[in-house]
C-alpha positions in Angstrom: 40.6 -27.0 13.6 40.8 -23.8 11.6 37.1 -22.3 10.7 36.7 -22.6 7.0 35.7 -19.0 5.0 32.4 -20.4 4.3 31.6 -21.5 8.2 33.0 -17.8 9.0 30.8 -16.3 6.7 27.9 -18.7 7.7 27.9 -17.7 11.0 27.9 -14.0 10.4 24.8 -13.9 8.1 23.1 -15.6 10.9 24.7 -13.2 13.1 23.5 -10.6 11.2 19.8 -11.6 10.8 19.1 -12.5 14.4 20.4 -8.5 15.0 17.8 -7.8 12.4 14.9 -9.7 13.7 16.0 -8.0 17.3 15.6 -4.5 15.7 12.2 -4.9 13.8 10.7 -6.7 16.9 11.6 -3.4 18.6 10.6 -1.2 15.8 7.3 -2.9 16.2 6.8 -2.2 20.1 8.5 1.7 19.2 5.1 2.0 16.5 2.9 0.3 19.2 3.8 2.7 21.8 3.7 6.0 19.6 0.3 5.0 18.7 -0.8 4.6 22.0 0.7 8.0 22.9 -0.6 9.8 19.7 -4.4 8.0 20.9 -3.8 9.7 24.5 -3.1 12.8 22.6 -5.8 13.2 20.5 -8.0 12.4 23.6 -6.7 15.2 25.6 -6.7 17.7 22.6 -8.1 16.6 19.2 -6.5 19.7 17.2 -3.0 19.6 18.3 -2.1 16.5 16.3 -4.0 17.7 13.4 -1.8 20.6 12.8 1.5 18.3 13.3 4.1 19.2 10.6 5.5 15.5 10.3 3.3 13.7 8.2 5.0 10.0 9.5 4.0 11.2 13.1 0.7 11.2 12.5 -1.8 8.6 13.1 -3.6 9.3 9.5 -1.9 9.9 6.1 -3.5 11.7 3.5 -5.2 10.2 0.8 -4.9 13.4 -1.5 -8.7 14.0 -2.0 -9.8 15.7 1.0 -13.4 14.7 1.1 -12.3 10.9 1.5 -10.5 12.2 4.2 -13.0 14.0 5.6 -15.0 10.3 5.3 -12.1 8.3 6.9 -11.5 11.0 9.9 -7.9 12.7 8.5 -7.1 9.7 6.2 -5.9 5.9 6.0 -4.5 4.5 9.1 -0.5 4.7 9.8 1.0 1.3 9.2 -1.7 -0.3 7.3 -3.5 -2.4 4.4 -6.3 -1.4 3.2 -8.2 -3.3 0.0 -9.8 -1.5 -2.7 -11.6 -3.7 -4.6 -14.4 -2.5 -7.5 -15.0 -3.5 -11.3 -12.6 -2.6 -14.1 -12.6 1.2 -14.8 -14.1 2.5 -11.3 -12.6 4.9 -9.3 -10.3 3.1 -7.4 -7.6 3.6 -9.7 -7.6 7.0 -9.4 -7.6 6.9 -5.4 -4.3 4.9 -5.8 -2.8 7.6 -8.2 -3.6 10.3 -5.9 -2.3 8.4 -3.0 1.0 8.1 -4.6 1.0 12.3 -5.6 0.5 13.1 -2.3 2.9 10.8 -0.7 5.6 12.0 -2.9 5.0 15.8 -2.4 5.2 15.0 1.4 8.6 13.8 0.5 7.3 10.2 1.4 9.0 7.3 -0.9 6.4 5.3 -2.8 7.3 1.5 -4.2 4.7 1.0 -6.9 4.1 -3.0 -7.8 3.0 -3.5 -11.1 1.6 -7.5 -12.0 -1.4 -6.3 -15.0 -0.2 -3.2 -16.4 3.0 -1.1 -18.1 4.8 1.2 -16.1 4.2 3.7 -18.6 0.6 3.7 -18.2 1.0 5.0 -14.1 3.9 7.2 -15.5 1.0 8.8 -17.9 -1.7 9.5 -14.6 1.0 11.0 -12.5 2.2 13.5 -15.5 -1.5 14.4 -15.5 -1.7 14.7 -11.6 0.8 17.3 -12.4 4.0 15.4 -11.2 7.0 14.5 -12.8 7.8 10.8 -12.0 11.2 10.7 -13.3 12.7 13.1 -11.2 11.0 11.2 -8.1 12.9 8.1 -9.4 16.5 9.6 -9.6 15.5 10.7 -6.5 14.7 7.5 -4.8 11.7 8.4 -3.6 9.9 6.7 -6.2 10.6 2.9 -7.1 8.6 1.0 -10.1 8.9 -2.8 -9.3 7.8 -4.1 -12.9 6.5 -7.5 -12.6 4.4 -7.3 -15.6 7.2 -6.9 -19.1 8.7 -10.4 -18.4 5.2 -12.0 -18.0 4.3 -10.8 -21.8 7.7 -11.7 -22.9 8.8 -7.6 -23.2 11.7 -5.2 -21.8 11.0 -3.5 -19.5 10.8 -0.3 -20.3 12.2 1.7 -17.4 15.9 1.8 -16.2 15.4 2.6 -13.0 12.3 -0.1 -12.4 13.2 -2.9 -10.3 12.6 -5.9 -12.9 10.7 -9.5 -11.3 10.2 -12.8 -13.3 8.4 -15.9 -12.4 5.8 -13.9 -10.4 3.8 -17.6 -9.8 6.8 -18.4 -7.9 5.2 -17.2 -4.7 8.3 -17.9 -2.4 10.6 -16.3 -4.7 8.0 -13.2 -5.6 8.1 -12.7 -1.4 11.8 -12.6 -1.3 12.0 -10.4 -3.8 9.7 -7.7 -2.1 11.4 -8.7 1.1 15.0 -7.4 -0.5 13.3 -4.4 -2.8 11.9 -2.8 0.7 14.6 -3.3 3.1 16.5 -1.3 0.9 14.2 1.2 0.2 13.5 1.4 4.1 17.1 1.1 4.9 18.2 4.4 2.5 15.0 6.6 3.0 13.8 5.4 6.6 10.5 5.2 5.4 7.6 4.4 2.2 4.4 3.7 1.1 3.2 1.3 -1.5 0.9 0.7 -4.1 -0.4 -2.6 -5.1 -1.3 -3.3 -9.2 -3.1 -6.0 -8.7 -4.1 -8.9 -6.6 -5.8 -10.1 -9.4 -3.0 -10.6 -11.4 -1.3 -12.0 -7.9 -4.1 -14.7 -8.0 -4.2 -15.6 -11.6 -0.4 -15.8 -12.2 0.1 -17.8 -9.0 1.1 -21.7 -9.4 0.2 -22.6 -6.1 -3.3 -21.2 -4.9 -3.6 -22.5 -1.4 -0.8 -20.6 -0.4 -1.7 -17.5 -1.5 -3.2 -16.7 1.9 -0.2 -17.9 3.3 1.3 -15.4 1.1 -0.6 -12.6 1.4 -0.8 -13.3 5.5 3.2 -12.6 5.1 3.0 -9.5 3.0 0.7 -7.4 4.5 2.4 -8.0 7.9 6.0 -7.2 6.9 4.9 -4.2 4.9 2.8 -3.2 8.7 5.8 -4.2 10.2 8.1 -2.3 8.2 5.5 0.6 9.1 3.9 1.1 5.2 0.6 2.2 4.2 -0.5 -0.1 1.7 -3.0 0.2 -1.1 -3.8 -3.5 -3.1 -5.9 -3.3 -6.3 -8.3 -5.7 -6.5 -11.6 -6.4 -9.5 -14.6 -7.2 -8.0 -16.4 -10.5 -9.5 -13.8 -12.6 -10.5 -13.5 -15.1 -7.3 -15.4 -16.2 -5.0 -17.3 -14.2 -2.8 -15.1 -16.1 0.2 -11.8 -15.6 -1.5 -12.7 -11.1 -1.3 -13.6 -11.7 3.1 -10.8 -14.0 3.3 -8.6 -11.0 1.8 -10.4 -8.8 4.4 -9.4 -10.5 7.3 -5.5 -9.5 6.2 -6.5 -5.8 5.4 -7.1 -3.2 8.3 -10.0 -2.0 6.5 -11.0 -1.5 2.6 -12.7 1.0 0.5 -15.7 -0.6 -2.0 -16.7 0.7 -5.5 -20.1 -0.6 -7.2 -21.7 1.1 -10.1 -25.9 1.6 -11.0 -27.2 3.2 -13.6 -24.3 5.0 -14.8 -23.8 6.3 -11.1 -20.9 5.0 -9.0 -20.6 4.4 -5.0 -18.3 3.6 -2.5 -18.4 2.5 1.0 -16.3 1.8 4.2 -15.1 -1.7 5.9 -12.9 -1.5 8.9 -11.6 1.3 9.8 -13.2 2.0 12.7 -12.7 6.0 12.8 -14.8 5.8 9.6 -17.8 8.9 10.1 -19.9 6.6 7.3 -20.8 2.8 7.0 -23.4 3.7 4.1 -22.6 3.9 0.3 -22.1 7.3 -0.9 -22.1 8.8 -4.2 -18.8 9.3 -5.8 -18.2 11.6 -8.8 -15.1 12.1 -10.7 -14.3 15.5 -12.7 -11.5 15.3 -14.0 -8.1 15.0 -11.6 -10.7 15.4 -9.0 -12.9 13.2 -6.6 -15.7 13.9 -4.9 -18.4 12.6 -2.4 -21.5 13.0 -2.0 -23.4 13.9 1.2 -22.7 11.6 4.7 -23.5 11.5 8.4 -20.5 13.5 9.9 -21.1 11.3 12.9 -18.5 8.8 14.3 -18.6 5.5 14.2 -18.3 3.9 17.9 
């Protein structure tokens, strides 16, 4: 019996997936084994990775304030997801912004996901950062996935943004990601992404028990795929559980509290952290800075 077009093409998409699956299972052991080697290397000589010229080599990236980095010993983890969760208005919104300026001017394509706010309003803090996001979009190495016009009933905005509906839908909100990062990681090898907001992830959803499900699956493919990942969270609105449940899917997180006028931030995970306690954080303008901590490690 003759194969019929649709059995033919059947067969290759599953073809085609299983040599997929093959190639990000050895991706994976490719990252496990650099990172062992880069370890080994920074054992036997501390400063010769430090002054390595390729930023994706490294086993830090930049978090463009170099006092954090000072704090997180060279920067966030390679091929991680880290949490930064504080109350509306704190500084953790400008430690994402700067995260995606200095991603871009290391030539480093940033996806930025956008569930609570207008594409305009990041376009707006990178133009002050002194960037230009426009230019970084025609040249692919910034992509806007708006998730947030459709969900107030606007258009979007941008013509380049990458344009998601029916956000609750979390199986069809995961696909979507899925598809927008392969191809980004398929045409530029590489990103980083940016998170706005698990908050709006978790209000929007239709189905809350899986949202840990979901979340489980997101944060690994984006490791997987070899991504540093920033999510935006507010402090306060859920339960205390539903912020250490996140946790346990992050590989560390960076907190923000305010007293008195006076803001803080601390450390979880991240176990090449040189401070556990909270330290003072004060913003001047573009700029961020820390107050005084233990240059010790943390063992």
């Amino acid at each position: 019996m003759t194969e019929s077009p649709q059995e033919s093409s059947d067969g290759k998409l599953q073809e085609l997936l299983e040599q997929k699956r093959k190639l990000l299972e050895e991706l994976e052991e490719t990252r496990s084994l650099l990172d062992k080697v880069e370890t080994s290397i920074r054992e036997i000589s501390p400063d010769l990775t430090s002054e390595s010229k390729e930023p994706e080599g490294n086993a830090r990236v930049p978090s463009g304030f170099s006092r954090l980095d000072d704090l997180l010993h060279g920067g966030y983890p390679r091929a991680s997801n880290i949490l930064l969760s504080g109350p509306p208005y704190s500084s953790k919104f400008s430690v994402a912004d700067r995260f995606i300026v200095s991603s871009l001017r290391e030539s480093c394509p940033v996806i930025v996901v956008l569930l609570d706010q207008p594409i305009s309003d990041v376009k707006a803090d990178l133009y002050a950062l002194g960037i230009s996001p426009e230019a970084y979009e025609e040249s692919g190495h910034l992509k806007f996935v708006d998730a947030y016009s459709k969900s107030i009933q606007m258009e979007s905005s941008d013509r380049n943004a990458v344009v998601l509906d029916n956000v609750g839908i979390i199986s069809n909100f995961l696909k979507s990601m899925d598809q927008i990062c392969t191809t980004v990681l398929t045409k530029m090898g590489k990103y980083r992404m940016v998170f706005f907001s698990l908050t709006a992830w978790i209000t929007q959803s239709s189905e809350d028990k899986m949202f840990p499900k979901a979340l489980q699956h997101f944060s690994q493919r984006r490791k997987m795929e070899g991504s540093t990942t920033l999510y935006l969270i507010e402090d306060g609105i859920f339960q205390r559980s539903l912020y250490e449940n996140m946790n346990y899917f992050m590989d560390g997180s960076i907190e923000f509290r305010s007293e008195a006028s006076v803001e803080y931030l601390r450390v979880r995970g991240m176990k090449e952290a040189r401070s556990r306690d909270w330290i003072e954080v004060v913003r001047n303008n573009k700029d961020l800075t820390l107050g005084s901590f233990e240059l010790k490690r943390i063992r």
